[in-house]
C-alpha positions as a Markdown table, in Angstrom:
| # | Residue | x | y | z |
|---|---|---|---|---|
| 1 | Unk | 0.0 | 0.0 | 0.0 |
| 2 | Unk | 2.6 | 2.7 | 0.8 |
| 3 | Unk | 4.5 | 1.5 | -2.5 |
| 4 | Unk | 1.0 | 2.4 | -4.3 |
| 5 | Unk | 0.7 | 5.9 | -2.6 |
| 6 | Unk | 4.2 | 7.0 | -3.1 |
| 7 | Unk | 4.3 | 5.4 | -6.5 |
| 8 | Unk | 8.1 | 4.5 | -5.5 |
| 9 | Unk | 9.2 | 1.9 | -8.9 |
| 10 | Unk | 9.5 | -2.0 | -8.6 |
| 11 | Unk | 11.6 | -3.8 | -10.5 |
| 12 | Unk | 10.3 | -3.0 | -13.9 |
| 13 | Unk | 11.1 | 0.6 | -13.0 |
| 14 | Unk | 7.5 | 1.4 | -13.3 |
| 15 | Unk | 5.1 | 2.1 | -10.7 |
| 16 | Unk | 1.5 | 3.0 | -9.6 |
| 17 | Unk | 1.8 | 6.7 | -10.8 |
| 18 | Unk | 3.6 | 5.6 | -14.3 |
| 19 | Unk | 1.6 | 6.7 | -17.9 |
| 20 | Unk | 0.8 | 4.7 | -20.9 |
| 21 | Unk | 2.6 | 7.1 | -22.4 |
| 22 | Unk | 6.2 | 6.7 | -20.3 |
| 23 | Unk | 5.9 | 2.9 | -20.3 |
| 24 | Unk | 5.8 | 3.0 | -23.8 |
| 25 | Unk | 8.5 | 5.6 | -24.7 |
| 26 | Unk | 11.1 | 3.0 | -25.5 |
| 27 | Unk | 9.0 | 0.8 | -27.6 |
| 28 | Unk | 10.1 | 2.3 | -31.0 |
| 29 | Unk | 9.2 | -1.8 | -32.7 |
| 30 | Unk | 5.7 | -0.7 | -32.6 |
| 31 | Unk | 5.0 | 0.0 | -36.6 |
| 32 | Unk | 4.4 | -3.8 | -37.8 |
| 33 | Unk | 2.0 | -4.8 | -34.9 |
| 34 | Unk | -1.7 | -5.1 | -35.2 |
| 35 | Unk | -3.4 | -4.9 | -32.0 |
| 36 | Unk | -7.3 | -5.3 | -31.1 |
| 37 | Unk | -8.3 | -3.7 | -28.1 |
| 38 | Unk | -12.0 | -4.3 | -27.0 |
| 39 | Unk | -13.9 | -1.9 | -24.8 |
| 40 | Unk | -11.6 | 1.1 | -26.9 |
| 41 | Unk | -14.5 | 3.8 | -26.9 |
| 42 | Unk | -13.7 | 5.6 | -23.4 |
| 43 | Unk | -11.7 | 5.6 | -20.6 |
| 44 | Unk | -8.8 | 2.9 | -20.3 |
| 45 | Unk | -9.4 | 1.0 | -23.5 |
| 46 | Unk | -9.5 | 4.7 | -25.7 |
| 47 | Unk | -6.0 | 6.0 | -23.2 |
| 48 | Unk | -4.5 | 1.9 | -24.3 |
| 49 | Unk | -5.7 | 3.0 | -27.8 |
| 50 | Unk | -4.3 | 6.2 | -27.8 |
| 51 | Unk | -1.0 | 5.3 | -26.7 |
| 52 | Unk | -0.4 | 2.6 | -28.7 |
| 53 | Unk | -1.4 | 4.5 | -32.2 |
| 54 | Unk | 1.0 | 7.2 | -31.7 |
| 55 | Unk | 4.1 | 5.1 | -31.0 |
| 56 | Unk | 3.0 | 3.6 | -34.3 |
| 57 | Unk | 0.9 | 0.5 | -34.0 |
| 58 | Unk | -2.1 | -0.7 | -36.1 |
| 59 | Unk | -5.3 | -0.6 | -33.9 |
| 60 | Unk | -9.1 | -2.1 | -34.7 |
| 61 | Unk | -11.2 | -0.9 | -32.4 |
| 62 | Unk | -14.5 | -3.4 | -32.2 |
| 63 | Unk | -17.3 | -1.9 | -30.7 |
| 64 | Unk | -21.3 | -2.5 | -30.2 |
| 65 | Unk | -21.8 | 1.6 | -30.8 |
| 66 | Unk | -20.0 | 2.3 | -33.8 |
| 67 | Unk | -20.8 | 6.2 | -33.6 |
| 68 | Unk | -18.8 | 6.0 | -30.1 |
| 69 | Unk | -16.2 | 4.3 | -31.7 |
| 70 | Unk | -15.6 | 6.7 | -34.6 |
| 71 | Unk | -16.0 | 9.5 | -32.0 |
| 72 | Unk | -13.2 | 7.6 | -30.1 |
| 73 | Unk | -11.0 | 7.1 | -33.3 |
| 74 | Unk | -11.9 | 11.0 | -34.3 |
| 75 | Unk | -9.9 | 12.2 | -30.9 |
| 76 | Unk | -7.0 | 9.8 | -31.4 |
| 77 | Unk | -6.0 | 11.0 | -34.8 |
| 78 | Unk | -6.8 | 14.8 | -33.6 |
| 79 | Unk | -4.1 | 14.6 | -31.0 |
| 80 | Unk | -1.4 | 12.9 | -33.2 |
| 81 | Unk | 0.4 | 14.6 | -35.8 |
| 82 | Unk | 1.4 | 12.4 | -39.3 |
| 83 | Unk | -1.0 | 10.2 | -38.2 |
| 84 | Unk | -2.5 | 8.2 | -41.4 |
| 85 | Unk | -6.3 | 7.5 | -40.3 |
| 86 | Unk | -6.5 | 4.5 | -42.0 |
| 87 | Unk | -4.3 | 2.7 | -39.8 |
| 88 | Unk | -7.0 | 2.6 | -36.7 |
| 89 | Unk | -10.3 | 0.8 | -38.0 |
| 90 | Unk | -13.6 | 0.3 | -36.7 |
| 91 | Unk | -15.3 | -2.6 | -36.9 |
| 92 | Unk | -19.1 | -4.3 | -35.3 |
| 93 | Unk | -18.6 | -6.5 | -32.2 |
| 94 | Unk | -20.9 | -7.0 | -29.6 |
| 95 | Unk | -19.6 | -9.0 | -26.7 |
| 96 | Unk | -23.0 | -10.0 | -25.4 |
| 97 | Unk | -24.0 | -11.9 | -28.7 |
| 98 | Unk | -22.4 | -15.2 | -29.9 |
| 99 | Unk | -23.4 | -14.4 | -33.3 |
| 100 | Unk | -22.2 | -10.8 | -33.3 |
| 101 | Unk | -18.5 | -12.2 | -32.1 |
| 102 | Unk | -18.0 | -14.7 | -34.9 |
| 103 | Unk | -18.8 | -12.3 | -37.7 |
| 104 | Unk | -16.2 | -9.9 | -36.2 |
| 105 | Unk | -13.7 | -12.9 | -36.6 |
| 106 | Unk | -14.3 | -13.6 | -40.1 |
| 107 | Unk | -14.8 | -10.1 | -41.2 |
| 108 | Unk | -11.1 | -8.7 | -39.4 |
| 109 | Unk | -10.1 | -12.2 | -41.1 |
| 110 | Unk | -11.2 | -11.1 | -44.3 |
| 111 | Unk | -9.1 | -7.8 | -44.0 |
| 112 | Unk | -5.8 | -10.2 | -44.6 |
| 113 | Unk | -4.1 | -8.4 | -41.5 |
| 114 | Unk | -1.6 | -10.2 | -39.3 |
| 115 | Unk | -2.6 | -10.6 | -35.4 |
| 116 | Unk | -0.1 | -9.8 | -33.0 |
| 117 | Unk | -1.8 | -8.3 | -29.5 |
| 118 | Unk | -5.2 | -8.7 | -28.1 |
| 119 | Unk | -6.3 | -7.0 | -25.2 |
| 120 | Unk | -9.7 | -7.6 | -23.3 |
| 121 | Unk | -10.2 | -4.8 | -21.8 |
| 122 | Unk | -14.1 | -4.3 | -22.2 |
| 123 | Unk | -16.3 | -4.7 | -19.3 |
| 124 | Unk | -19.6 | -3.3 | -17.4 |
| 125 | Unk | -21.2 | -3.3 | -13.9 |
| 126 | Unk | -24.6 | -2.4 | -13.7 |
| 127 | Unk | -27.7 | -2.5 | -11.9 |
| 128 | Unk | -30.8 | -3.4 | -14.2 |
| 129 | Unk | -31.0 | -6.8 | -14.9 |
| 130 | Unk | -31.5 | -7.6 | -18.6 |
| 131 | Unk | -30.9 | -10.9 | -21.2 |
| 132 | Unk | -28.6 | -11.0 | -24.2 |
| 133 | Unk | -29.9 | -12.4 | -27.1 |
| 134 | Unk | -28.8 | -15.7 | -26.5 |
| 135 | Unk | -31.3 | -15.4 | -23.7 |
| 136 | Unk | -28.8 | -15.8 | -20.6 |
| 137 | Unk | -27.9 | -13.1 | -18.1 |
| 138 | Unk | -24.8 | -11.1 | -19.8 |
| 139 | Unk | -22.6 | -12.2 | -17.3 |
| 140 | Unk | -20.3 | -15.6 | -17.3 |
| 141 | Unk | -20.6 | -16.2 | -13.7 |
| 142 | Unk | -24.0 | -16.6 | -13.0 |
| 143 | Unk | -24.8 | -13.2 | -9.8 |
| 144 | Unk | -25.2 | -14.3 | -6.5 |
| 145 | Unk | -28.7 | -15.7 | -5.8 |
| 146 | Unk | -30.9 | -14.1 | -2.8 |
| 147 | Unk | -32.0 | -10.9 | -0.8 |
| 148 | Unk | -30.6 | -8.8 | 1.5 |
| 149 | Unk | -27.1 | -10.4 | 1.4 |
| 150 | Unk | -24.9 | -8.3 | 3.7 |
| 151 | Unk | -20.9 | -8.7 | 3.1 |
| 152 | Unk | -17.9 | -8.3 | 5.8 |
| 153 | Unk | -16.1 | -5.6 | 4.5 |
| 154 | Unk | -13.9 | -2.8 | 5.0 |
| 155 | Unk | -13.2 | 1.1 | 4.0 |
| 156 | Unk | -10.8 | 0.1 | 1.1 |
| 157 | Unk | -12.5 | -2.4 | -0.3 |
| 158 | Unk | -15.7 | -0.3 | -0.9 |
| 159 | Unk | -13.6 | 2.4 | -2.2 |
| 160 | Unk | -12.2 | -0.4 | -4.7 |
| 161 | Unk | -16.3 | -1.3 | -5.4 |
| 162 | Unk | -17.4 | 2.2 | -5.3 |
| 163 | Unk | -20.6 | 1.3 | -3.4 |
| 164 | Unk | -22.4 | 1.6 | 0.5 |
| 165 | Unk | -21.4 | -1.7 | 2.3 |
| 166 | Unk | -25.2 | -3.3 | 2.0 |
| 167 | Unk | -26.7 | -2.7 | -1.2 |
| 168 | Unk | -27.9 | -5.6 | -3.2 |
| 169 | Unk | -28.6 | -4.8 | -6.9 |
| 170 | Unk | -29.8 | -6.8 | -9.9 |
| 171 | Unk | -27.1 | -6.9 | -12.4 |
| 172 | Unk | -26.1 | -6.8 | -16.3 |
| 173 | Unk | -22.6 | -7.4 | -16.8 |
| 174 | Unk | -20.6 | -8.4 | -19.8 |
| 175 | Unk | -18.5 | -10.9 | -18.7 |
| 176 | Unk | -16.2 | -13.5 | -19.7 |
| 177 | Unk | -18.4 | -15.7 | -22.4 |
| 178 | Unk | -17.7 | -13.2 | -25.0 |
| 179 | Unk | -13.8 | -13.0 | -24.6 |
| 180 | Unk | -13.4 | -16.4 | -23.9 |
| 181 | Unk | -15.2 | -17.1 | -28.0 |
| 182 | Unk | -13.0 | -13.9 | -29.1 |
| 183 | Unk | -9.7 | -15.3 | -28.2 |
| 184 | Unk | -10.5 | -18.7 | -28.7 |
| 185 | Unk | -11.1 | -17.5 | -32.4 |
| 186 | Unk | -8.7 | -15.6 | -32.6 |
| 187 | Unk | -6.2 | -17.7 | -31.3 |
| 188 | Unk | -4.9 | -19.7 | -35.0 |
| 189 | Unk | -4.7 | -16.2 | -36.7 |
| 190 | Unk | -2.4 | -14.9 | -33.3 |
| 191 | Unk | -0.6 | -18.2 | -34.1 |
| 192 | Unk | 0.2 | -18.2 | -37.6 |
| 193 | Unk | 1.7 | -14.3 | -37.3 |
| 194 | Unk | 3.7 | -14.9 | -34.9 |
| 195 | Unk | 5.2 | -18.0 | -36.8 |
| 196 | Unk | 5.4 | -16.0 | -40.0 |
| 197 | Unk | 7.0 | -13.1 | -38.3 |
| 198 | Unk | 8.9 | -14.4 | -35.6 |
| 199 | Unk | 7.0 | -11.3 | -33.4 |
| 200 | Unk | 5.8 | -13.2 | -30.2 |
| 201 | Unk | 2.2 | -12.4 | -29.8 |
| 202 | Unk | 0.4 | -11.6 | -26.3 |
| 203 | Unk | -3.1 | -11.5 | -24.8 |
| 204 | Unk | -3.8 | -9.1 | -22.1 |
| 205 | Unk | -6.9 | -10.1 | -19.8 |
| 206 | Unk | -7.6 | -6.7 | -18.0 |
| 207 | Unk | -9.5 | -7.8 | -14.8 |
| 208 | Unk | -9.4 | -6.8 | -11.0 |
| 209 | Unk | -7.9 | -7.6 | -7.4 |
| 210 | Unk | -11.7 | -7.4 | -6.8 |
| 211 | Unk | -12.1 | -11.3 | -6.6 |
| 212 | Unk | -9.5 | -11.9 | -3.9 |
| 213 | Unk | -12.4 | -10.3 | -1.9 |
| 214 | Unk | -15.1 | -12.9 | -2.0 |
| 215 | Unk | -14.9 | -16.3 | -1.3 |
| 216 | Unk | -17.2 | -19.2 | -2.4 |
| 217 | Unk | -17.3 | -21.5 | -5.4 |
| 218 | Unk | -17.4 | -20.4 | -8.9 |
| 219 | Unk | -19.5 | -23.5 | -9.6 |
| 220 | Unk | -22.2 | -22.1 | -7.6 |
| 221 | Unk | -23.2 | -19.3 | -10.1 |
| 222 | Unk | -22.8 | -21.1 | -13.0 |
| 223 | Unk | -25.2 | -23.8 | -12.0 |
| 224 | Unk | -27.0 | -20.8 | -11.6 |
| 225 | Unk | -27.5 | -19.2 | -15.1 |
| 226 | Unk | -30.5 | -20.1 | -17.2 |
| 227 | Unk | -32.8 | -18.5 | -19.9 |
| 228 | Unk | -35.2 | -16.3 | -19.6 |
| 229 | Unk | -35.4 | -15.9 | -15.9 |
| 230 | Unk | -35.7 | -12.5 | -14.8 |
| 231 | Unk | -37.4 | -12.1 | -11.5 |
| 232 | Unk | -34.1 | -13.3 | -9.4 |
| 233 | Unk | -32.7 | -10.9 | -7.7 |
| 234 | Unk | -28.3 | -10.3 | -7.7 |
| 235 | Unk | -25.8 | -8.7 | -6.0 |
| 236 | Unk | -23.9 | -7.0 | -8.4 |
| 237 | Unk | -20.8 | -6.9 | -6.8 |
| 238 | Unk | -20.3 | -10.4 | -5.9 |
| 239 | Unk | -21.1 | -11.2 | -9.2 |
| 240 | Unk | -18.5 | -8.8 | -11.0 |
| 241 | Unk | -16.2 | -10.5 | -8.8 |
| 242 | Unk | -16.9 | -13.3 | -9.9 |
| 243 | Unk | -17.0 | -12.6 | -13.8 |
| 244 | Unk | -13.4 | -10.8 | -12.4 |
| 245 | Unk | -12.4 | -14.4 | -11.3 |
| 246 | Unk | -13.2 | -16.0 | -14.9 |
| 247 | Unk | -10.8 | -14.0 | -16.8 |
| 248 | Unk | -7.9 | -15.3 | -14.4 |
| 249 | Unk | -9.1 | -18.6 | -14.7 |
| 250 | Unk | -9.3 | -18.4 | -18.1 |
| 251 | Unk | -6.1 | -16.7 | -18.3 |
| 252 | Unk | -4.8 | -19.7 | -16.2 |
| 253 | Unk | -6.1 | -22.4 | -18.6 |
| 254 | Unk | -5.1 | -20.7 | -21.7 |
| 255 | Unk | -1.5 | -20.3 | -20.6 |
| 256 | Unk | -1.0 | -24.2 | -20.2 |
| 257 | Unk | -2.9 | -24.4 | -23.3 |
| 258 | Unk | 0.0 | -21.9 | -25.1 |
| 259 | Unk | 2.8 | -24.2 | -23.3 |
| 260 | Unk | 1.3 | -27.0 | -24.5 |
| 261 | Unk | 1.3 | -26.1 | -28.1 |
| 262 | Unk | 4.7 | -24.2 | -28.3 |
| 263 | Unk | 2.8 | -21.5 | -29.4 |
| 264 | Unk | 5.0 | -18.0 | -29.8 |
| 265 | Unk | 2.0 | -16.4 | -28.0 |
| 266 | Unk | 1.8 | -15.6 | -24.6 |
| 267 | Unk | -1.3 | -14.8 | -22.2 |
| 268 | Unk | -1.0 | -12.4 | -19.3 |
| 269 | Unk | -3.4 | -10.5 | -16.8 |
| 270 | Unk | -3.6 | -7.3 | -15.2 |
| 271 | Unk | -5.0 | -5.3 | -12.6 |
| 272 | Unk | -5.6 | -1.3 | -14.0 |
| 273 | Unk | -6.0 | 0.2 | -10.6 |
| 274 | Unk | -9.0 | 2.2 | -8.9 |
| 275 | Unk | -9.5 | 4.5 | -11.4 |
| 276 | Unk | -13.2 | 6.1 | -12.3 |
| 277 | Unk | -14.7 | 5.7 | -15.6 |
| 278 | Unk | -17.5 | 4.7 | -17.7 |
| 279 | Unk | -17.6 | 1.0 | -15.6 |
| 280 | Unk | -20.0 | 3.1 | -13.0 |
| 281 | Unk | -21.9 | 5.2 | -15.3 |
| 282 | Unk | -25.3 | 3.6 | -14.2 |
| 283 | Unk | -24.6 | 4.8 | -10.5 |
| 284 | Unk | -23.7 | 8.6 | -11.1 |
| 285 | Unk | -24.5 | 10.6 | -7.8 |
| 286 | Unk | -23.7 | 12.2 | -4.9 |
| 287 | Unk | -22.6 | 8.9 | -3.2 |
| 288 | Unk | -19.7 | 7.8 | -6.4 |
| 289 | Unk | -18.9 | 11.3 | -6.3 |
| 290 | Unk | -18.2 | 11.6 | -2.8 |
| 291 | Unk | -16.2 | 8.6 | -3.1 |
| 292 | Unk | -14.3 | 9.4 | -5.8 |
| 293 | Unk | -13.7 | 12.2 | -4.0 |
| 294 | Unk | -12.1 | 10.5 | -0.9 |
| 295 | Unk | -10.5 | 8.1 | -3.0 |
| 296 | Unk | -8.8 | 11.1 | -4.9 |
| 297 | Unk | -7.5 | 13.1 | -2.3 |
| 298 | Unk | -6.1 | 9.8 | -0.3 |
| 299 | Unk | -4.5 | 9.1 | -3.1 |
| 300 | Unk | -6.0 | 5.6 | -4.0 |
| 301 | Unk | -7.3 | 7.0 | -6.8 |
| 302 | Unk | -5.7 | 6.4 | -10.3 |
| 303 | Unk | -5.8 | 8.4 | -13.5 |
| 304 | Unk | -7.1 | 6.8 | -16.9 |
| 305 | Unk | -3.4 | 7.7 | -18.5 |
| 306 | Unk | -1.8 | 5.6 | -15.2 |
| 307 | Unk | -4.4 | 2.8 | -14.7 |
| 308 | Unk | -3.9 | 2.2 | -18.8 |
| 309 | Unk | -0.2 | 2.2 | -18.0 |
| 310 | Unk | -0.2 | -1.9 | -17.0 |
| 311 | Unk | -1.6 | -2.5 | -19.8 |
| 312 | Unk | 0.5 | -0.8 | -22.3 |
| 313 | Unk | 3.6 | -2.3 | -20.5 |
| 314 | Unk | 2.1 | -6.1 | -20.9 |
| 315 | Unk | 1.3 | -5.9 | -24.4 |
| 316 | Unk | 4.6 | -4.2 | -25.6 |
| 317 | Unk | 7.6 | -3.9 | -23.4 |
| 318 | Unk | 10.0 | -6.1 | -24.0 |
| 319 | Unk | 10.7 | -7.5 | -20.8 |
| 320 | Unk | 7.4 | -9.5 | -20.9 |
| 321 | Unk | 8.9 | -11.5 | -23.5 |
| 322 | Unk | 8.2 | -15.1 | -22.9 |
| 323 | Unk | 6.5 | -14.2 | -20.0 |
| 324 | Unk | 3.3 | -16.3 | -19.4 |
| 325 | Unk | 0.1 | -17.1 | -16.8 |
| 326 | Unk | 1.5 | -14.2 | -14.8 |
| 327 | Unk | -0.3 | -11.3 | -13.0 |
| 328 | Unk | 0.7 | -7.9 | -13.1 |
| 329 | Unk | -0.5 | -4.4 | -11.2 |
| 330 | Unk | 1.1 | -1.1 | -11.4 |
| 331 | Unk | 3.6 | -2.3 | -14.4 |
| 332 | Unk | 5.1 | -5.0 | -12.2 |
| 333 | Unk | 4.7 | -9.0 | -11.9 |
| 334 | Unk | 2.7 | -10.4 | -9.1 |
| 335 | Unk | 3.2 | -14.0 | -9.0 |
| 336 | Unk | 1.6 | -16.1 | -11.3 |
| 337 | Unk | -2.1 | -16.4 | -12.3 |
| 338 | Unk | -2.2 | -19.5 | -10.5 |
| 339 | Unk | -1.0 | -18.1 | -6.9 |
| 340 | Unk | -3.6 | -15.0 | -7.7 |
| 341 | Unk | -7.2 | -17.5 | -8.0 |
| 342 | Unk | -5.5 | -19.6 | -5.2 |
| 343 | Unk | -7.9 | -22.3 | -7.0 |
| 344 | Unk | -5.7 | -23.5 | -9.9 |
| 345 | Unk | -7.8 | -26.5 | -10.3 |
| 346 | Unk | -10.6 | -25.0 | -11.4 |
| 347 | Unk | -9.5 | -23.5 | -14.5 |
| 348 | Unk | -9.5 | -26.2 | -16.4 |
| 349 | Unk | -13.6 | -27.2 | -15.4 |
| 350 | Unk | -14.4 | -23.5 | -15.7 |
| 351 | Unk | -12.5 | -23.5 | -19.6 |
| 352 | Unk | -14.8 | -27.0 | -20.4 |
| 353 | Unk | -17.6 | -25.3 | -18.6 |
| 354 | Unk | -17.3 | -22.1 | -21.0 |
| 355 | Unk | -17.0 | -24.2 | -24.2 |
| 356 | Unk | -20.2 | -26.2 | -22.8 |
| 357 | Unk | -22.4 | -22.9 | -22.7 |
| 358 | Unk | -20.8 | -21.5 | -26.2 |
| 359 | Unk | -21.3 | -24.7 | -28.1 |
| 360 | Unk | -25.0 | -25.1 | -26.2 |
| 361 | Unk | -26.0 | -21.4 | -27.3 |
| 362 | Unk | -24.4 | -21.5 | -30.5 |
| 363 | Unk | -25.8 | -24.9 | -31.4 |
| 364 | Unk | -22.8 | -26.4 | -32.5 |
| 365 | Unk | -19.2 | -26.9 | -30.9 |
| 366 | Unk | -16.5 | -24.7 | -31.2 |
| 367 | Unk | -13.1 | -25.2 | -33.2 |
């Protein structure tokens, strides 16, 4: 904690108060790489977006709102001079619909470009309870069943949730069911351009310290989800966690996965920091803003150009070479994925229980 505040440098020689930008000032390799970065419309995604267009790289930006997304792209080129337009495209994904990720894949397939970073950064917490198409909750972890639930917590972890101790809420999340299909489709075209270009590739999971908070089985929730079912009532936050949980499992699974194939591609995960942006635009107010407040002057609280800064240094800096199933928070290593879920063993039911509810929805199994 007293590292975080002072922003004093690990062994990276980063820290908690580094930018995007300053993490990425040495990375001058940056003109023949192709990244995707979901959730690139606001806040950390459009900062990891930003950063990574103006030392050069070639950026698709998928997005459900493609008027946000050309907004987004508009204020990128704006702020970079020489900056050819043509090398940041827009393109129709939305995360909450099966359908909607597999026509992404073969259109940005169809554009003949070469693969070499994905980073899943998009993400949502809410508080009205809807269904996706597909007609499940848009969540992977199914929310916490029941009423009234109150939590043992403390100041700094409320600060971290940005919520009263005691409120339970019905939920609509995005969660991990769309970026587990994304990257598992993506995965052969990651593959064959690192092996044709001898650039290693890299996945960046951008999830939260949030599930070290919550005990309980993962299992539990996704017995839980079911169609068309919308009288139960969530807590919201237990069930981010939870969808916070799934992308270091899955990050967990699909690094064994990478060893096991001797694939030049390497998954990692990260932690952004407490950092307020669009995530809690459904609970504007006097309550976030006093939070944020205390949160700011404290000194817990992030900027958008540091909390993007982990993620910038994961996807490009060439220390992370060959680095794989590890967890990273302000710009340095944490141990590995595995040490982080404390619950290695489930990764591998949660990765079969994941292609179980893509193949069921789908209607047919997944390469």
């Amino acid at each position: 904690m007293l590292r975080y505040l002072v922003g004093s440098a690990g062994a990276s020689g980063y820290g908690s108060k580094s930018t995007a930008e300053e993490v990425t000032r040495s990375c001058t390799h940056l003109s023949s790489i192709t990244v995707i970065v979901t959730g690139a419309t606001s806040g950390i995604g459009e900062e990891t977006t930003r950063v990574l267009a103006k030392r050069g790289a070639r950026i698709v930006i998928p997005a459900r709102n493609l008027k946000a997304a050309e907004e987004a792209k508009t204020r990128i080129v704006s702020e970079l001079e020489c900056f050819d337009h043509s090398r940041i495209t827009v393109m129709v994904l939305d995360l909450s619909s099966l359908n909607s990720v597999m026509n992404f894949v073969s259109e940005f397939e169809s554009l003949n470009l070469p693969l070499n970073v994905l980073i899943n950064n998009a993400g949502r917490f809410c508080y009205e309870r809807a269904s996706s198409e597909d007609g499940i909750e848009m969540t992977f972890a199914t929310n916490y069943l029941g009423k009234n639930i109150i939590y043992r917590t403390n100041l700094f972890s409320s600060l971290l949730i940005m919520r009263p101790f005691t409120i339970t809420d019905r939920i609509d999340q995005i969660g991990n069911v769309g970026h587990f299909l994304l990257t598992k489709l993506l995965l052969n075209k990651m593959t064959e351009t690192a092996k044709s270009t001898g650039i290693q590739g890299r996945i960046v999971n951008v999830t939260s310290n949030i599930h070290s908070g919550f005990s309980g089985d993962i299992f539990e929730y996704l017995s839980q989800i079911s169609r068309n079912n919308n009288n139960r009532e969530y807590d919201a936050t237990r069930a981010y966690a939870f969808s916070k949980l799934a992308n270091v499992l899955h990050t967990v699974q699909l690094a064994h996965r990478l060893q096991e194939m001797k694939a030049n591609v390497t998954v990692n995960c990260v932690h952004p920091g407490v950092v307020r942006t669009n995530l809690n635009r459904d609970r504007e107010g006097f309550i976030t803003d006093l939070i944020f407040y205390l949160a700011s002057k404290s000194k817990l609280l992030k900027t958008i150009p540091q909390s993007a800064a982990t993620s910038c240094y994961v996807a490009t800096n060439r220390n992370v070479e060959n680095v794989n199933g590890k967890y990273f928070a302000d710009c340095n290593e944490q141990g590995s994925c595995d040490s982080n879920t404390k619950s290695a063993h489930l990764a591998e039911r949660l990765w079969s229980a994941s292609e179980t509810i893509v193949s069921t929805l789908n209607g047919k199994p997944q390469p």
